[in-house]
N, C-alpha and C positions, 0 to 999 in steps of 0.2 A: 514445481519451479524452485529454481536457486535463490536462496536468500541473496538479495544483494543491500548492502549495506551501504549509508546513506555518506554521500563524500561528504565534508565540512570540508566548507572552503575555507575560515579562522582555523590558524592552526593555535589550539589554547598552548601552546610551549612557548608564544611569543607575549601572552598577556601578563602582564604585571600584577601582582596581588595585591601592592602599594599603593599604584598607581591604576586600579583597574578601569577606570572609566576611558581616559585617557589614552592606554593602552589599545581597548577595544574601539573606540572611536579610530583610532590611524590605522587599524585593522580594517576594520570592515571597511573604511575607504581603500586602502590600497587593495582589498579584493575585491572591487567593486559591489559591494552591497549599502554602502552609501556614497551618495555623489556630490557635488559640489553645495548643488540646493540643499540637500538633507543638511551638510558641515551648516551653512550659516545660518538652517531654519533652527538647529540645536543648538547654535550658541547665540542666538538672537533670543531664544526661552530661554536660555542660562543668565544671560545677563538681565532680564527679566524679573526671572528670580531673585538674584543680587541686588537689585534696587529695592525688593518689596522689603528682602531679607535685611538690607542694612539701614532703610528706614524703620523698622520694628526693633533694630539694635538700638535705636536714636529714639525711641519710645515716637515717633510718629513725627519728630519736629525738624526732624530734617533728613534728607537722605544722603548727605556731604560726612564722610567719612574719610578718615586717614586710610593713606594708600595700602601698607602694611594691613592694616583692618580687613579690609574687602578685598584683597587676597588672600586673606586668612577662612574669611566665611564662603570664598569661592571654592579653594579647596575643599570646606566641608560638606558646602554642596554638592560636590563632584564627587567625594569619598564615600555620602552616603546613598547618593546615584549609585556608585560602583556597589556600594554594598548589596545593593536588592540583585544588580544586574548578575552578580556571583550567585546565585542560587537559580539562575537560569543555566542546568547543565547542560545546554548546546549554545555555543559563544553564537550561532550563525541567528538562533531564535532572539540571543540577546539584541544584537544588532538589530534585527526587526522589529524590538519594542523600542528601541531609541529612535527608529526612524518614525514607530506609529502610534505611540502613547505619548500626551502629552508631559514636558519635566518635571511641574511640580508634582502630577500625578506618581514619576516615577518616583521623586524625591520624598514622597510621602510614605510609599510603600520603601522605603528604604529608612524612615527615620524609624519606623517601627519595627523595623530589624535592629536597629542597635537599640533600642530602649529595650527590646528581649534582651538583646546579647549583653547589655549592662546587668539587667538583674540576673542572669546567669552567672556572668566572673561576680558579681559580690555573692553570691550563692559560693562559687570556688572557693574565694580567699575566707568566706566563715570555714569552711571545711577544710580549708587548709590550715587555720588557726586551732582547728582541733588534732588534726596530725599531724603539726608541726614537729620538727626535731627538738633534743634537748641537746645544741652542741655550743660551745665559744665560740664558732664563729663568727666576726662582727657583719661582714657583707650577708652570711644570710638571716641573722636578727634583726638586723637594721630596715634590710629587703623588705621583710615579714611584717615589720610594723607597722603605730598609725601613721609614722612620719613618714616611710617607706612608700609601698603600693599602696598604704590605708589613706595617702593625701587622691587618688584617682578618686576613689568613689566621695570623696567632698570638691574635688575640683573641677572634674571632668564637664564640658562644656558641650552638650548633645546639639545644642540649640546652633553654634555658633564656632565649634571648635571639634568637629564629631573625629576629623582627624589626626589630632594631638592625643598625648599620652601624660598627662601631669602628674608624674612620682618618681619617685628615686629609690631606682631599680638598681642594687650592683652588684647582687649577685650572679652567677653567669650558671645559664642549666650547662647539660653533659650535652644535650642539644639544640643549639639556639635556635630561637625563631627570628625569620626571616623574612624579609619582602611581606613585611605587613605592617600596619599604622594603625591607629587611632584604639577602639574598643576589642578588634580584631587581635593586636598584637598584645592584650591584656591577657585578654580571654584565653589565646593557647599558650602566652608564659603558664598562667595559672595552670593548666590543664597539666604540661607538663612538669612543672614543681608537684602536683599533687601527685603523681604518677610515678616521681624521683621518692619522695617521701612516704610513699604505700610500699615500696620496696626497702627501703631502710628500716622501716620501722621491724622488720623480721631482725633485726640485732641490736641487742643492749646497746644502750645508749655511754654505755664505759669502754665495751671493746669499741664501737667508730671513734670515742674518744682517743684510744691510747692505739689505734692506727693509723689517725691525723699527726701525733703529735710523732710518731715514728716517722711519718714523713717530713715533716719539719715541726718542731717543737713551738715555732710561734706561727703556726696556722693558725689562729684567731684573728691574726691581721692578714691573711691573703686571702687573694679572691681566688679561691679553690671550688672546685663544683663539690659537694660532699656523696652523693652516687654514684659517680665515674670511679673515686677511690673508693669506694664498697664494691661496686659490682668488679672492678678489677681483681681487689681483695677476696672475694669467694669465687671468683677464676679460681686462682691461681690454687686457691684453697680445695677448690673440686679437682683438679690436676693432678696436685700434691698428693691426694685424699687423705686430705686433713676436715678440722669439722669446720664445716662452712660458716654454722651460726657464731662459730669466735673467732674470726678475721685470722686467726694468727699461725701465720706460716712463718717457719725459722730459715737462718741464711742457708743450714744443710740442706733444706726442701727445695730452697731456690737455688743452690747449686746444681742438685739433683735434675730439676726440670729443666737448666739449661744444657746438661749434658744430654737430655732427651730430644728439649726442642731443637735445638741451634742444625739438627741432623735434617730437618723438615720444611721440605717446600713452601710454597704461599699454601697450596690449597690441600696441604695436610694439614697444616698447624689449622687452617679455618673450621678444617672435618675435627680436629680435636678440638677446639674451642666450643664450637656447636654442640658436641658429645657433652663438653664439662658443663655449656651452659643448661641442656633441658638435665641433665642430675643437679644443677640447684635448685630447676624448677619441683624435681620431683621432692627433694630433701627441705626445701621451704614450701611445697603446697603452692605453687605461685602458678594458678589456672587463670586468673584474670589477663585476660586478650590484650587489651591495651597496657598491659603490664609488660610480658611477652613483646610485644610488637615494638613498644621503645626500648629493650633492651636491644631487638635486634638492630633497630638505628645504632644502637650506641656502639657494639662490637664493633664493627669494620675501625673506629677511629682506637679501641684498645687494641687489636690486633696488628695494626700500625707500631703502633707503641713498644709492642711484643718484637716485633721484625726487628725495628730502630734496635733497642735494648741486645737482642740474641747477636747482630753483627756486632756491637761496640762491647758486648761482655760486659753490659749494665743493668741485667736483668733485675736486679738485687731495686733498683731507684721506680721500677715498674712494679712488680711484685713486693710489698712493703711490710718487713716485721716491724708489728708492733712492737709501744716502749710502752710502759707505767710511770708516768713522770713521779711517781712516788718512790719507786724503786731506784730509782738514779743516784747515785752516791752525791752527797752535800758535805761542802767543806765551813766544820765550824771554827770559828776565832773565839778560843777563849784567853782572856785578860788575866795574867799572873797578877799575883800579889801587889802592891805598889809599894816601892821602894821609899825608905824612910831617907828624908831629906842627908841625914848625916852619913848613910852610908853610901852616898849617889860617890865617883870620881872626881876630886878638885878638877 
């Protein structure tokens, strides 16, 4: 007999990762898999909850809270609902535990998904402290610090706030994360900063230097992604075939490659970028999967970059020679002699 493969009636391209509870509740009503009863028997348990919950915020003395407040704790109830209900991979099974498992039950097995997924990102951000960069930039020093991501793991509120994110975050990855809140969107900033900085670290920390500052000399105050200019950089540098481990390709190279590329299609230049990028794999050793696999997120958005650049004859601001700020010519003032009062001009 023929395999026949199971419909799902939740189509997951419409659930929210933000909002997942939510999302999947006006789901599985609008395809009939909960119905009107089900809607008010789950949020007659949700508010339920909410009153046990905001009496316990109130140590017991009262369950009368500011409105702000217990909209605040409702959403974290609902965020960490959604949490558990996302590790149920068929949306249609999820819907079936919201209709036949009691809330706090589900709320319970969801709190103890973030209390893992908390000691996991502080697991991250130690190990990102060990392979952090050594660069001037202030947004990702700042990022990296205690005052930075290091205020979450003293502020972060599981009990009462599981959906909030408290730090001061301003660095910006090569690929943001999206459509997620609370410990969720901690957990894979960190994943991918650690993943941007396991590939940087295959180059001196002097050449990223004097390639930033090639691209503008006060990058310590911009919010720059520091990967996107490397993995750019050893492009261009495999293209060229110049040495990939010292970023530095000269304006001849990049002339050179734009008389080559500007001749090539979308899905030549893509078959050549592909080609340059597994010879950095091979010339850096870079077999880690998840290494690989965000580089290939991040190409489509340099290879944009690359088009933009080869029509405007800007390839040069894409592809970046480095400078040595020490090599730059400095203009000294030196003070002649001082003239003796009596022979100064009446």
């Amino acid at each position: 007999m023929a395999n026949i493969e199971k419909r799902h009636v939740i189509n997951s391209q419409n659930l929210s990762g933000e909002f997942y509870f939510n999302s999947i509740l006006q789901e599985a009503y609008s395809c009939g898999l909960l119905n009107d009863i089900d809607l008010e028997n789950i949020q007659m348990q949700c508010i339920s909850l909410l009153a046990y919950k905001s009496e316990k915020y109130n140590l017991g003395e009262s369950s009368s809270i500011r409105i702000e407040t217990a909209e605040s704790i409702m959403k974290s109830i609902l965020y960490t609902i959604g949490l558990y209900l996302k590790t149920i991979p068929d949306p249609d099974n999820a819907a079936v535990e919201l209709k036949t498992v009691k809330i706090p039950e589900l709320y319970e097995r969801g709190r103890k998904l973030v209390n893992t997924k908390f000691q996991e990102a502080k697991h991250l951000y130690n190990m990102i402290q060990k392979n952090k960069l050594v660069t001037q930039n202030n947004s990702y020093n700042s990022t990296l610090s205690d005052n930075g991501i290091g205020i979450f793991f003293k502020s972060y509120n599981i009990e009462y706030e599981a959906h909030d994110f408290p730090a001061s975050i301003d660095y910006q990855l090569c690929n943001p994360v999206n459509d997620l809140a609370g410990i969720e969107f901690i957990q894979k900033y960190l994943e991918n900063l650690y993943i941007e900085n396991e590939f940087c670290r295959n180059f001196e920390a002097e050449n990223i230097h004097q390639l930033l500052y090639g691209y503008d000399k006060n990058y310590p105050e911009l919010l720059i992604n520091i990967f996107e200019q490397v993995l750019t950089a050893a492009l261009g540098c495999s293209l060229a075939d110049c040495n990939i481990r010292e970023l530095n390709i000269s304006r001849a190279d990049i002339q050179c490659l734009y008389e080559k590329l500007r001749k090539y299609d979308h899905d030549t230049l893509m078959l050549t970028i592909n080609k340059a990028t597994n010879y950095i794999y091979k010339d850096l050793n870079v077999t880690n999967p998840l290494i690989r696999g965000y580089i290939g997120k991040s190409l489509p958005k340099i290879v944009t970059n690359i088009e933009i650049a080869l029509k405007l004859n800007t390839l040069d601001k894409v592809f970046i020679t480095p400078k040595n700020p020490d090599s730059e010519p400095r203009i000294n003032f030196e003070s002649s002699a001082k003239m003796d009062d009596e022979n100064k001009e009446d």
